[in-house]
N, C-alpha and C positions, 0 to 999 in steps of 0.2 A: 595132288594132296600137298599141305603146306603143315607146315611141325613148328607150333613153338621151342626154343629149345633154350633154358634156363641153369643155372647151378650155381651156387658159391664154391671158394675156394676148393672145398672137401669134395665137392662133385668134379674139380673142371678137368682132369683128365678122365673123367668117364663120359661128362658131357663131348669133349670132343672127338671120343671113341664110339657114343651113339652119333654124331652129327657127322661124319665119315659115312660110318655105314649108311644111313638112308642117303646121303649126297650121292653115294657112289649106286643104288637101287633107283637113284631118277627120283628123289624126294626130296621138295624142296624144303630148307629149313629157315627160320628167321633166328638168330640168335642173340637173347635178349642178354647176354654177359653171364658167369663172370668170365673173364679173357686171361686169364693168367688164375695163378698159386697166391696169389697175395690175396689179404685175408681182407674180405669184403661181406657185406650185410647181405643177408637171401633174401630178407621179404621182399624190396623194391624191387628184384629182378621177377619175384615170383609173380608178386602185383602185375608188374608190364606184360610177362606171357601168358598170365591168366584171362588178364583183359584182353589181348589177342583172339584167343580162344572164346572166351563169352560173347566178344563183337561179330565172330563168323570172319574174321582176318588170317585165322589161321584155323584149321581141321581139327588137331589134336594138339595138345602140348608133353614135352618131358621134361620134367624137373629135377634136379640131383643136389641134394647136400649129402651131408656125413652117414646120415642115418635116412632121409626122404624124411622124417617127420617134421621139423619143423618148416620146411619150402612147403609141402603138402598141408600144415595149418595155415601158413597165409595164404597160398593158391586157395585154400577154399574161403577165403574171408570174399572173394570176388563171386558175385550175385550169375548165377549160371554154372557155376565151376562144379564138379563134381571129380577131386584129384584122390586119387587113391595111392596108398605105399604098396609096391608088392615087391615081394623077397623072392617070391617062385612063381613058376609057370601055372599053376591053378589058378592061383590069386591072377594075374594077368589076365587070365581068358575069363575068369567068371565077374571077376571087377566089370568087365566089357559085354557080357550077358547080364547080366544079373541087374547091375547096379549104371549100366551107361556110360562110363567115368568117361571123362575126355580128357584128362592130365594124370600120364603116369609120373608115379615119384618111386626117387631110387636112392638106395646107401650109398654112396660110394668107398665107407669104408664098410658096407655091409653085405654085398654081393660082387664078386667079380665082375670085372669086363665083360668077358665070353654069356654071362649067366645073363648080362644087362642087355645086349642084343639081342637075346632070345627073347627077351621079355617084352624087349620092344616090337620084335615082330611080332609076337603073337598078342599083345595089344592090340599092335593097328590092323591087324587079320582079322579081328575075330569082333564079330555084330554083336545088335542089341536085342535080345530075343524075343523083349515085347511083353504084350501079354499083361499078366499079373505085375510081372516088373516095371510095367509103365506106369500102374497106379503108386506102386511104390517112389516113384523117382519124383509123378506129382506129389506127392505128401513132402518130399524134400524139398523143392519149391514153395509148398504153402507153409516151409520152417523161415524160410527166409522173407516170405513176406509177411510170417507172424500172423498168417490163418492156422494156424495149427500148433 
């Protein structure tokens, strides 16, 4: 499995606190910046690991600003993306049932550390159920190509 793995300033010690833990579980990550505390733009890092993820270059992506909302609006300006915010572990597993996301986004002044691991495991634990939810997920595809 391969992880994109994104953040601005406000994320990058959570980003390197998720990018740790799966390095150290045998998961590989690519890390599309930011690299330090200094105050840098999110959309272009979101853009790059998003596009990762939509190409099939990488599995899953995590993204991290202040709040996950604005990395999670532009991660989803890219055609495939499906990035969701989640705060708790419902959100996490049902975002990944329900709705397929392949790019978690996270606060980093919104949720701790410890809360951001769990969420990432059980992210990338936990399938797409199918079913009814795949019609759904076509209809979010036929938004973006403006059948619908």
């Amino acid at each position: 499995m391969k992880i994109a793995l994104g953040c601005d300033h406000g994320g990058f010690e959570m980003k390197e606190a998720v990018r740790q833990h799966l390095e150290g579980k045998g998961i590989q990550c690519e890390d599309f910046g930011a690299y330090s505390t200094e105050s840098v733009d999110y959309a272009p890092i979101a853009a790059k690991a998003a596009r990762s993820v939509a190409e099939g270059k990488a599995d899953f992506g995590v993204l991290i600003c202040s709040t996950g909302i604005g990395i999670s609006m532009a991660a989803n300006k890219v055609k495939g993306i499906r990035a969701a915010v989640c705060t708790n572990a419902h959100c996490a597993e049902m975002t990944r049932r329900h709705n397929n996301a392949n790019i978690l986004c996270m606060g980093g002044q919104v949720i701790d550390k410890e809360t951001a691991l769990q969420l990432v495991d059980i992210f990338l634990d936990t399938g797409f159920d199918g079913g009814r939810h795949a019609r759904r997920i076509a209809q979010i595809a036929q938004i973006e190509e403006g059948t619908l």
